[in-house]
C-alpha angles and dihedrals in degrees: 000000000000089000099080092133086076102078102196107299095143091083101081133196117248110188094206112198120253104214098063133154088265092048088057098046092040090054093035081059108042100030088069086041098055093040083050093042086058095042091055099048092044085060083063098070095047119114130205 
């Protein structure tokens, strides 16, 4: 290892996007779960 002058700059930084494909299949699918999920246990506590 002679090239100490190079401090790690082989390692380099990579700003993904938030709002991807996946993020959008990922929300489209658990927005409506969880909505359905409340809904569900809210029918528990209905008396009739």
């Amino acid at each position: 290892m002679s090239n100490s002058q190079a401090p790690m700059q082989a390692v380099e930084v990579r700003v993904y996007p938030i709002f991807t494909v996946r993020w959008l299949a990922v929300h489209a699918l658990a927005i409506p779960s969880v909505f359905f999920l409340g809904a569900i246990a809210a029918m528990q506590f209905i008396s009739r």
